[in-house]
N, C-alpha and C positions, 0 to 999 in steps of 0.2 A: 472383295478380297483386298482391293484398298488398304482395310483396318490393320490388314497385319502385316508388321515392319517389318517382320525376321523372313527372311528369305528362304523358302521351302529347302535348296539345297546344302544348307546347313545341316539338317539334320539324315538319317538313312530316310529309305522310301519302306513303307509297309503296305503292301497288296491286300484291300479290305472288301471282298466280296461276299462278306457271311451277315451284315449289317446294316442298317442306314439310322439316322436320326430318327426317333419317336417311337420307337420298338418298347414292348413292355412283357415281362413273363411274371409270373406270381406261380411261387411253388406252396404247398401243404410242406408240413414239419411235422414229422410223424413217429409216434416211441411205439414199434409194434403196431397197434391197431387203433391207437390213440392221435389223433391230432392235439399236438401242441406249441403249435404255434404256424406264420407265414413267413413267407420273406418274400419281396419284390424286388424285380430288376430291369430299370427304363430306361432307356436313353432320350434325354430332352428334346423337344423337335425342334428345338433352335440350337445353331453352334455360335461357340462363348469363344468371346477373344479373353485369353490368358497369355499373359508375358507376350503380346504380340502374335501368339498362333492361333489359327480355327485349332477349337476342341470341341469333343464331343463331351456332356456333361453327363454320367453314371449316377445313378443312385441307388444303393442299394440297399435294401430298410425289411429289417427283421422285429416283428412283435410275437410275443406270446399269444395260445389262441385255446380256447375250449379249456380245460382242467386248470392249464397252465397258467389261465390268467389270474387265479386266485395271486399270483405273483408276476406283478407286471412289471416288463419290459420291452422298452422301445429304442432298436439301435439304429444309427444310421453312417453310412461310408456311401463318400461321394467324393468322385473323382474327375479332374479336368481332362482328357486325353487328346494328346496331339493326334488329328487326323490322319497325316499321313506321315508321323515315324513310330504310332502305336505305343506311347509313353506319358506318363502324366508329367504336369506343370503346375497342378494343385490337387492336395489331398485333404478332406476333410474327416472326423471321426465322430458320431455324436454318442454317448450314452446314457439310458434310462432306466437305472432296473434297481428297482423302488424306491427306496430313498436315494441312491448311490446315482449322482451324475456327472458328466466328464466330458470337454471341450478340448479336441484338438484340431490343429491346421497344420498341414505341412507344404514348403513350399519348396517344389524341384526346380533347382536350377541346375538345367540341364549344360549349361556350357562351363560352368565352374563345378561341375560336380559335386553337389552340394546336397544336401536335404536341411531345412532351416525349419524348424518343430519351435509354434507357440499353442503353448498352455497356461493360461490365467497371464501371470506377469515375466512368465518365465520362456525366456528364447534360449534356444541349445543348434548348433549345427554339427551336422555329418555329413564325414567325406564319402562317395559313395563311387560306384565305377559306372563307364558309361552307359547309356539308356537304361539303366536301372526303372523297375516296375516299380507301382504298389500293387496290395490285393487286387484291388476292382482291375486296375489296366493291365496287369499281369494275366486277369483272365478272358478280357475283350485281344491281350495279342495273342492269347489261345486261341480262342478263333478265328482267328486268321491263318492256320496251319490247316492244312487237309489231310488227320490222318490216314486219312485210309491210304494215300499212295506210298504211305512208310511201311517197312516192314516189320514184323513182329517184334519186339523188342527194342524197337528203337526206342533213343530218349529225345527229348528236345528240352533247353535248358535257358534261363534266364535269370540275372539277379533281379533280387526284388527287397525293398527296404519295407519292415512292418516291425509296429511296436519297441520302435529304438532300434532295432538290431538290423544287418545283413544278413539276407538269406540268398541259397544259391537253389531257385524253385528247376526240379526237373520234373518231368511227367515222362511215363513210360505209355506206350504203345502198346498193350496186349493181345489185341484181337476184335473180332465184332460178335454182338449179340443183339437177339430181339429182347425190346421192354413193352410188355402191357401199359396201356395207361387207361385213363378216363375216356381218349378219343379212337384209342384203337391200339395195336401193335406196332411198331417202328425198329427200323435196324438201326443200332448205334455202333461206335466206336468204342472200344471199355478201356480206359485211362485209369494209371494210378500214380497220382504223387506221387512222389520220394523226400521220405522226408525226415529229418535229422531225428535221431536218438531222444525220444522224450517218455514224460509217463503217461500222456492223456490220452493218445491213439493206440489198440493193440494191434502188435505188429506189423509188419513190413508193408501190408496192403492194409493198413488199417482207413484210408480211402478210398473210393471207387468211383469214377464218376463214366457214367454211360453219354456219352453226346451223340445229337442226331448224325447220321451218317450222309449227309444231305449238304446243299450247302449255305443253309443257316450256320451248321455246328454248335448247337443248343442244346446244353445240358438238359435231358429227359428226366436223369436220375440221378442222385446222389447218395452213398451208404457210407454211413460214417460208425465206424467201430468203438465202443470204448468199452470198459472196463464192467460197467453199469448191464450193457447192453449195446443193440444199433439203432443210431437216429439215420433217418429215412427224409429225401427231399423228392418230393416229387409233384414234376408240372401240375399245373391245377387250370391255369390259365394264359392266355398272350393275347395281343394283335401287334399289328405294323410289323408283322414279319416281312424277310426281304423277299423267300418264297414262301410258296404251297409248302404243307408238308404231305407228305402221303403215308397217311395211316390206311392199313390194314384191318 
């Protein structure tokens, strides 16, 4: 603990019992009955000194799979996240999808409030408010929340900086449900973003996301609406989970 200068009470404290270092889940991507494509989601089993704090390092890497591959792509977002105030201090972005590829880094500086974005020769900064998320760590300080002690409707709410802009990510509370999987039956928590006025998602629950109702808090499912049709994520695989799960 030596390595790191910045003094934990600097930052808030975040209560993380749903995780540890070296965790991995792999889900199916699915159009209907078709698989097309995976995405993976690990946590390094070493923590990285950034800007002076233990972080946990995310990766989270989506390729095409089956039909889809006739058109390849390979993305990746990785994230530094402070261990215990639940916020990034580096954002990485990578993309592959066929010819088209694309390099970014963002760097949270969290005590000047800052987001400092280099791509190729070009540096841009934004002012951002405090503990500001990105994607990946906006949704490891998702689990950190136990909804089931909330009640119906509630929201829980956090800024979060992705592709240049401010967003004000909130998730609603709806209730609990059983998911079928590969390994069995599970009760989850059924969540749904809230999410600003656009064309790509239809309507207001054009998100769904099922998390185990346990205390992992691992997304089981995910259904995502659009215009097209609904794309489907679901668990396929894991280990180094923190617990057992009890499937059904």
């Amino acid at each position: 603990m030596a390595l790191f200068s910045v003094s934990a009470d600097q930052y808030r404290y975040v209560k993380n019992t749903s995780f540890l270092a070296g965790e991995t889940y792999t889900y199916k991507i699915k159009y209907g009955f078709l698989t097309i494509g995976q995405a993976n989601v690990d946590v390094h089993k070493k923590i990285f000194n950034v800007q002076g704090r233990p972080c946990y390092r995310v990766n989270v890497t989506g390729r095409t799979a089956g039909l889809a591959s006739l058109w390849k792509v390979k993305n990746m977002y990785r994230s530094y996240i402070d261990t215990t105030a639940m916020i990034p201090h580096k954002f990485e972005y990578s993309a592959r999808e066929g010819n088209f590829e694309r390099d970014q880094s963002f760097t949270f500086d969290q005590h000047r409030n800052v987001v400092i974005k280099k791509e190729k020769n070009k540096v841009e900064e934004y002012n951002v408010p405090d503990y500001v998320q990105d994607v990946v760590s906006g949704y490891y300080y998702l689990r950190t929340i136990d909804f089931a002690d909330k009640s119906v409707g509630s929201m829980t709410s956090a800024p979060m900086f992705f592709d240049d802009k401010l967003y004000h990510m909130k998730v609603k509370y709806v209730g609990k449900e059983k998911v079928k999987t590969k390994f069995g039956t599970i009760e989850t928590v059924k969540l749904y973003p809230i999410l600003p006025h656009n064309d790509l998602f239809e309507g207001d629950e054009g998100i769904r996301i099922f998390v185990s109702n346990d205390s992992n808090h691992v997304p089981i499912r995910l259904e995502i609406d659009f215009s097209f049709g609904t794309i489907s994520m679901e668990l396929h695989n894991y280990r180094g989970e923190r617990y057992p799960f009890h499937w059904i």
